[in-house]
KELO-915228 format. One line per 10 residues: number of its first residue (from 0); their letters; for each residue x, z, y of C-alpha. Coordinates in steps of 0.05 Angstrom, whole numbers, always signed. Layout:
! residues N
NUM) a) X,Z,Y; ...
END
This chain:
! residues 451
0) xxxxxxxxxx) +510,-2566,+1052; +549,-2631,+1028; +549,-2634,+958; +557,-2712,+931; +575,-2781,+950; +500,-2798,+969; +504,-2735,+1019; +556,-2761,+1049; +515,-2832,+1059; +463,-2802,+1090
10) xxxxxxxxxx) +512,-2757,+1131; +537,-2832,+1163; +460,-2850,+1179; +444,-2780,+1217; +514,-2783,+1258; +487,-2805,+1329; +537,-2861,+1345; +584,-2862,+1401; +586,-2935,+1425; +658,-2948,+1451
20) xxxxxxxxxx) +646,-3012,+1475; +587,-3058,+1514; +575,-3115,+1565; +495,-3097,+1559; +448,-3137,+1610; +420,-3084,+1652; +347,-3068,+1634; +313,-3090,+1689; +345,-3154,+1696; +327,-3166,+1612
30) xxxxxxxxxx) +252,-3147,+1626; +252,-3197,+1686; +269,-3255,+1650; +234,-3300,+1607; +228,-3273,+1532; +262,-3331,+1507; +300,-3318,+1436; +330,-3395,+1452; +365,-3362,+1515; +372,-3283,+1506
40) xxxxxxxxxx) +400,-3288,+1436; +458,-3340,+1437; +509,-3292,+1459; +569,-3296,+1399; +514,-3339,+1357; +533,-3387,+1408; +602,-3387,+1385; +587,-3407,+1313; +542,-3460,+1337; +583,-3486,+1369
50) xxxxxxxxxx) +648,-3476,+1315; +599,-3511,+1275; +589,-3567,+1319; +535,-3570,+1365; +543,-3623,+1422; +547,-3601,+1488; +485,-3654,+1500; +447,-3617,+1438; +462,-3546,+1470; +438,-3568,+1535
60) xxxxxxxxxx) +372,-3587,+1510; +374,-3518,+1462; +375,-3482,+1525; +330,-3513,+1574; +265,-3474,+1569; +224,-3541,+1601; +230,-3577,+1544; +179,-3568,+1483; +201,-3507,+1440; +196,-3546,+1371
70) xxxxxxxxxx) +248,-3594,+1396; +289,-3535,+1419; +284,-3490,+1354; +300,-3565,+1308; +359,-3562,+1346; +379,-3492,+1337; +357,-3492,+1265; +404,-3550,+1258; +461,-3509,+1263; +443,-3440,+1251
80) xxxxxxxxxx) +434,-3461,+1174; +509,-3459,+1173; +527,-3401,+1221; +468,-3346,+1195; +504,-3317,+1142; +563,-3303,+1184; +568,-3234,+1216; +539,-3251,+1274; +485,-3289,+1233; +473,-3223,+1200
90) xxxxxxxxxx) +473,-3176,+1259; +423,-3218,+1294; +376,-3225,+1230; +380,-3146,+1220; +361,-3135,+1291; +297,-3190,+1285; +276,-3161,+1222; +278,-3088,+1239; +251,-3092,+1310; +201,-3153,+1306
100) xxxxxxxxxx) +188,-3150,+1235; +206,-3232,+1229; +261,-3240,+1182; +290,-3301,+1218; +293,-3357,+1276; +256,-3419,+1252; +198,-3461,+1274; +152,-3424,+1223; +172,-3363,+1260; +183,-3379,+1332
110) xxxxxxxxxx) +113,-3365,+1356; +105,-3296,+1323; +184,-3275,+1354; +163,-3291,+1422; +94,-3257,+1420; +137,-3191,+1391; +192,-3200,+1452; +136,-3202,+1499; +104,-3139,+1478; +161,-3090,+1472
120) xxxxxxxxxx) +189,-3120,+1541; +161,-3058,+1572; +204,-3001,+1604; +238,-2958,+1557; +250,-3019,+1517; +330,-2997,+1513; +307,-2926,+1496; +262,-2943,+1443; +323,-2981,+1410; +371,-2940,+1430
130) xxxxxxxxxx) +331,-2882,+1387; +319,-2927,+1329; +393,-2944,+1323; +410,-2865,+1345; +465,-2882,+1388; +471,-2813,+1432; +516,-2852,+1479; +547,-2928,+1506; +611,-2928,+1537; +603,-2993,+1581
140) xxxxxxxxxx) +647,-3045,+1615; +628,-3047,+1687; +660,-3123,+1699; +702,-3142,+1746; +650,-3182,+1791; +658,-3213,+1866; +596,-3151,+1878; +652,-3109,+1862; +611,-3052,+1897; +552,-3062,+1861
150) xxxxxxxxxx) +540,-3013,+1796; +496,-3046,+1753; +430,-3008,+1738; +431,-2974,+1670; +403,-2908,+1641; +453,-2855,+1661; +427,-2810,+1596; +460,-2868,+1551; +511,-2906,+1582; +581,-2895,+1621
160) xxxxxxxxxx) +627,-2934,+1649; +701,-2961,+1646; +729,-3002,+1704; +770,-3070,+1706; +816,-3074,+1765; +839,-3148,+1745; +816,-3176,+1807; +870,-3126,+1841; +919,-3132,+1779; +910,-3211,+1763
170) xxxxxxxxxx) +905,-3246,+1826; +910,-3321,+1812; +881,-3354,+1874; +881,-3349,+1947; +807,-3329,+1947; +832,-3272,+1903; +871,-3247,+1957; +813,-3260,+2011; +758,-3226,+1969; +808,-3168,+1957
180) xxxxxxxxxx) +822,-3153,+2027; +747,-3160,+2042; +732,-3105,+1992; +789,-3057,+2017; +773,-3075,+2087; +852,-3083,+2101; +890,-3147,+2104; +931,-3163,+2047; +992,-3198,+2076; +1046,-3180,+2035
190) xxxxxxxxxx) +1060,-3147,+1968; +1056,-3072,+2002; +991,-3082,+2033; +966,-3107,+1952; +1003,-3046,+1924; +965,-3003,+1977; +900,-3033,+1963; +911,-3034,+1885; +931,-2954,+1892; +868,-2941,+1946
200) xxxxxxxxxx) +814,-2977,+1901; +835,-2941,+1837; +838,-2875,+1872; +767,-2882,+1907; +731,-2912,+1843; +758,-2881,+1782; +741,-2820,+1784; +670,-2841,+1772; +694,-2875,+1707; +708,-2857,+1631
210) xxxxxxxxxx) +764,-2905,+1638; +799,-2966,+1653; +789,-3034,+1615; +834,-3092,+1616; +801,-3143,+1589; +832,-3221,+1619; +902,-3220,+1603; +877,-3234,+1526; +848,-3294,+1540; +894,-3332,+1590
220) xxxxxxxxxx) +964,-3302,+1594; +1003,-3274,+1539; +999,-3191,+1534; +1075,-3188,+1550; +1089,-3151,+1609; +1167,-3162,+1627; +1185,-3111,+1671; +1194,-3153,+1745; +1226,-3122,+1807; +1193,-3108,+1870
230) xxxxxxxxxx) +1232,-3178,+1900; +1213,-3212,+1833; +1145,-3197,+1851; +1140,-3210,+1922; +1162,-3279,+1909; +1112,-3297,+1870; +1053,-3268,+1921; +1099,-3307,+1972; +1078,-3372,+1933; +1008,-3348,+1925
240) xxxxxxxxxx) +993,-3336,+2009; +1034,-3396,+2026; +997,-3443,+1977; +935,-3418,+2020; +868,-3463,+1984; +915,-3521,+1969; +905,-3546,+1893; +942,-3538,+1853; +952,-3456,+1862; +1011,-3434,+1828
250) xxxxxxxxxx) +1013,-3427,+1760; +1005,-3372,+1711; +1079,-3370,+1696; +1095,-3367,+1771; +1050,-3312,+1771; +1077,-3268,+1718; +1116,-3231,+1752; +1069,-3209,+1803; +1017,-3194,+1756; +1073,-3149,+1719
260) xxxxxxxxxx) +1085,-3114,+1774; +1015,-3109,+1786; +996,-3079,+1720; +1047,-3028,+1724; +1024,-3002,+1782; +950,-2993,+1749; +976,-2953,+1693; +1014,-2914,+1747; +948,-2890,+1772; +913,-2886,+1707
270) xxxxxxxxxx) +966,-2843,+1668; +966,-2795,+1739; +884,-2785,+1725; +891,-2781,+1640; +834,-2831,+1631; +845,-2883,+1573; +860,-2953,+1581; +817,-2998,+1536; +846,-3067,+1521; +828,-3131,+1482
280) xxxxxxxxxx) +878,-3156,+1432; +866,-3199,+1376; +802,-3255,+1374; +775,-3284,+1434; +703,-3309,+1437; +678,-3372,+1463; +632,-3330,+1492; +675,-3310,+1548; +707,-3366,+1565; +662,-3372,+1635
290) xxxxxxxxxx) +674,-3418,+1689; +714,-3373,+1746; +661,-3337,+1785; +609,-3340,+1733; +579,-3272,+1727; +576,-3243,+1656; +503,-3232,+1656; +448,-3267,+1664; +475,-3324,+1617; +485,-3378,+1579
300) xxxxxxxxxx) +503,-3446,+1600; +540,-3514,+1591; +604,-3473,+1591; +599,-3437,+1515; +632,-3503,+1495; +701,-3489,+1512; +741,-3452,+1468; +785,-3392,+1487; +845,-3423,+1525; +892,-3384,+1494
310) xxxxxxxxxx) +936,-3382,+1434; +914,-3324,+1394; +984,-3302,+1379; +984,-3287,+1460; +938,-3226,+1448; +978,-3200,+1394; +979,-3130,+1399; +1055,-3115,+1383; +1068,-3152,+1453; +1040,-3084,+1484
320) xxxxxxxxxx) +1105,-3045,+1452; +1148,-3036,+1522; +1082,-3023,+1551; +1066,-2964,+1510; +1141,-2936,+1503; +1147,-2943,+1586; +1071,-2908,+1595; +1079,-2853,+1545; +1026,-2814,+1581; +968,-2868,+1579
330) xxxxxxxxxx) +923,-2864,+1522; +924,-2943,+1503; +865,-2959,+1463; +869,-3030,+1416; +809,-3067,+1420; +768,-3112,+1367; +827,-3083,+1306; +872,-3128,+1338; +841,-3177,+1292; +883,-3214,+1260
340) xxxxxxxxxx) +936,-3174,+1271; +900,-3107,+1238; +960,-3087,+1208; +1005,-3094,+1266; +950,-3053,+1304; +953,-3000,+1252; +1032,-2988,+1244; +1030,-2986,+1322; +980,-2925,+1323; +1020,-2889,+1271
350) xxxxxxxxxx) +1085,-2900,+1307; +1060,-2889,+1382; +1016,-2829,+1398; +984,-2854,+1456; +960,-2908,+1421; +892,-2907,+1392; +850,-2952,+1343; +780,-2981,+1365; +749,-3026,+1313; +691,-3049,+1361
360) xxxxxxxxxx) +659,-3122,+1358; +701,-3125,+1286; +626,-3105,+1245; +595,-3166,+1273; +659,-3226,+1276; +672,-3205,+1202; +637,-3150,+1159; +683,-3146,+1096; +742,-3150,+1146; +708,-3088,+1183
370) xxxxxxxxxx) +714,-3049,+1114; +780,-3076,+1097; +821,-3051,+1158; +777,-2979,+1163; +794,-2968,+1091; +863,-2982,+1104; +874,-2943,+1168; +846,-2884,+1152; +893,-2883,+1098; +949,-2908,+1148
380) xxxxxxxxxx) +932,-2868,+1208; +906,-2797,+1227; +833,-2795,+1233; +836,-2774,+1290; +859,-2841,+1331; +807,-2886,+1305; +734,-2906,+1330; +686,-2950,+1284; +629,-2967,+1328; +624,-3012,+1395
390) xxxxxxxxxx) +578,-3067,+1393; +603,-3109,+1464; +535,-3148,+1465; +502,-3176,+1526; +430,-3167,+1491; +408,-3092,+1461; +385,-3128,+1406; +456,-3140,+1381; +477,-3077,+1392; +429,-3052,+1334
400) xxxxxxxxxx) +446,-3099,+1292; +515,-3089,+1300; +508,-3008,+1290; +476,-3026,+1222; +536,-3063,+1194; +583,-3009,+1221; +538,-2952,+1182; +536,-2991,+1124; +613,-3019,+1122; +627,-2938,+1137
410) xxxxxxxxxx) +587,-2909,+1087; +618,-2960,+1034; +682,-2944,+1056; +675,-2868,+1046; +643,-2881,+982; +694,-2916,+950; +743,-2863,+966; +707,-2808,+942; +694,-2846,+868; +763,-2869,+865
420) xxxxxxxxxx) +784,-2784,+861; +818,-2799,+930; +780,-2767,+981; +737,-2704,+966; +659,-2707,+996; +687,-2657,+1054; +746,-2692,+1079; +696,-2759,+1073; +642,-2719,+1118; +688,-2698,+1180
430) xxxxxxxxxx) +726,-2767,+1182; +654,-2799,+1186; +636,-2758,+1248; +706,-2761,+1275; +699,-2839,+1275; +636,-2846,+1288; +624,-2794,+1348; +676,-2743,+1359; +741,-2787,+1369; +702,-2817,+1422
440) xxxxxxxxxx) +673,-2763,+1453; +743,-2724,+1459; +778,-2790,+1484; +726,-2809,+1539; +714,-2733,+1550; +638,-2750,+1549; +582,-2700,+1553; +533,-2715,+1495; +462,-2690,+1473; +466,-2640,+1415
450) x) +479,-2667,+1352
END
């Protein structure tokens, strides 16, 4: 029984997290590579790095594991004074400290962090931090990769997946088109034959999914989606076959059209099976910004130092509106709080009820920020439409530190309620597992382990 505030603390450590959101490096690939904190660990650090002004020169010799590891870790130590105490700073100094026992990446400690990496790079490695961080289960983005085939090789005890389509939804290039029809089998020749393809793909994969992700149209197009006519649309794939591999391909305006009609015809098929569509709004990471073919994972390289091509004000999350008044029956899901645009997020998820709230990635990019918005929704919007846990790391380690700062910007949360005579201890303990587990669970319908 629940009887007092610090109850309901230690009710937020037991939960055992649903994780709504992850790029994670299979583990096989991660205990094939080098145990190099220089390479595995830059993923979002790199960002702040590089916002703090690392040279691409300086970042190439950072990264290149032939060169002496003192000169590597000066450089990193350059710039990581200035980016540690951010939230990334602090979810990557939680994970260090808790599961290598070295409170920090310096040339003092370099030695002892590799010698740790290299002993727990053993299999089971994700289990053994997966149970330390009890996270029961990782909802996973599957990428949207040339192998398109290819399911990448994770523990099916933790982890499901969601499924991008953006190849089929986004084409921007003739070689879109070609590696389409290889996939399908079926020559894509005009817009019917993409329609066809689009419908046939979605209907032979996902069913093996949790749900659909759209992840691209935040970072290079605006999340706008004009309603375009069948002709509208054909016009533009017109200018897309006849440009064949000529440079320059049309443009993303040209395209827009097309890629409307496109995404309507996804949500078509995803409303028809019920599963959720996740999809990034708000903050983009330089993290992402990869050179076209580059595959997620293994990473990084040279290309961390361009910034997000797009205005931030494209990924607003109020742009979705027609969206989710036309697709009533799709269960949209707001990524990363919509962050900056929290607010917006929120008023949309108490005015649309297919629209739900995930505050994923928002723990790490800013920790007071996390608390700010959760104390706010949950005051804004009913409990049962918002999710406070997703890490979206590339390395495990990441994802522990990120579940800390969720727990602990929860728990303060909930506290701060309940001693302000707002909340009583039992309405504090089910909204903790609803946002934590159960909103999740119900959303994804996802099998988990007792609790």
């Amino acid at each position: 029984m629940v009887e007092g505030v610090e109850d309901v603390l230690k009710v937020v450590e037991s939960v055992p997290l649903v994780d709504t959101h992850e790029h994670l490096q299979p583990e096989p690939d991660r205990l094939s590579e080098s145990q190099d904190p220089l390479r595995l660990f830059l993923h979002y650090v790199a960002d702040d790095l590089s916002s703090a002004g690392i040279t691409l020169d300086e970042w190439e010799k950072m990264i290149d594991p032939s060169r002496p590891w003192e000169e590597r870790v000066a450089i990193f130590e350059a710039y990581w004074e200035y980016a540690k105490t951010t939230g990334y700073g602090q979810a990557l100094r939680i994970a260090l400290r808790d599961l290598y026992g070295v409170e920090d990446i310096n040339r003092r400690t370099f030695p002892k962090l590799v010698e740790a990496l290299n002993a727990c790079a053993t299999p089971g490695f994700y289990r053994r931090v997966l149970q330390r961080a009890n996270i029961a289960k990782i909802v996973a983005d599957h990428g949207d990769f040339p192998e398109l085939t290819v399911e990448p090789k994770l523990d099916k005890d933790y982890f499901v997946l969601v499924r991008r389509y953006e190849l089929f939804t986004f084409p921007r290039t003739w070689e879109d088109l070609y590696t389409i029809s290889r996939v399908v089998k079926t020559p894509v020749r005009n817009l019917s034959d993409l329609e066809r393809a689009l419908r046939r793909w979605v209907k032979e994969t996902l069913p093996r999914y949790v749900g659909v992700k759209i992840g691209f149209p935040a970072y290079e197009l605006s999340l706008k989606f004009e309603y375009a006519t069948y002709s509208e649309a054909e016009y533009a794939l017109k200018a897309l076959i006849e440009g064949g591999s000529r440079v320059p391909q049309p443009s993303i305006d040209e395209l827009k059209p097309l890629h409307s009609y496109l995404l309507r015809v996804l949500l078509q098929e995803a409303e028809a099976t019920g599963k959720p569509v996740q999809v990034h709004t708000g903050i983009q990471s330089w993290s992402a910004a990869e050179p076209k073919g580059a595959r997620w994972y293994p990473y990084p390289g040279a290309w961390k130092h361009a910034p997000p091509a797009n205005a931030i004000s494209n990924a607003n999350p109020t742009l979705l509106v027609n969206l989710f008044k036309e697709f009533a029956g799709v269960k949209f899901v707001l990524f990363h709080a919509g962050y900056p645009y929290s607010r917006e997020a929120g008023v949309l998820a108490k005015q649309y009820p297919n629209v739900f709230l995930d505050l994923c990635w928002m723990h790490e990019v800013n920790p007071k920020a996390y608390e700010e918005i959760l104390d706010e929704w949950l005051e804004l919007v009913p409990s049962n439409k918002v999710m406070a846990f997703g890490g979206d790391y590339v390395h495990i380690e990441g994802t522990y530190g990120a579940s800390r700062l969720a727990r602990r910007g929860v728990a303060k949360v909930l506290r701060r309620k309940i001693e302000d005579g707002r909340w009583d201890v039992e309405d504090a303990v089910k909204v903790a597992w609803r946002i934590l587990r159960t909103n999740a669970q119900k959303l994804f319908n996802l099998t988990l382990p007792p609790a």
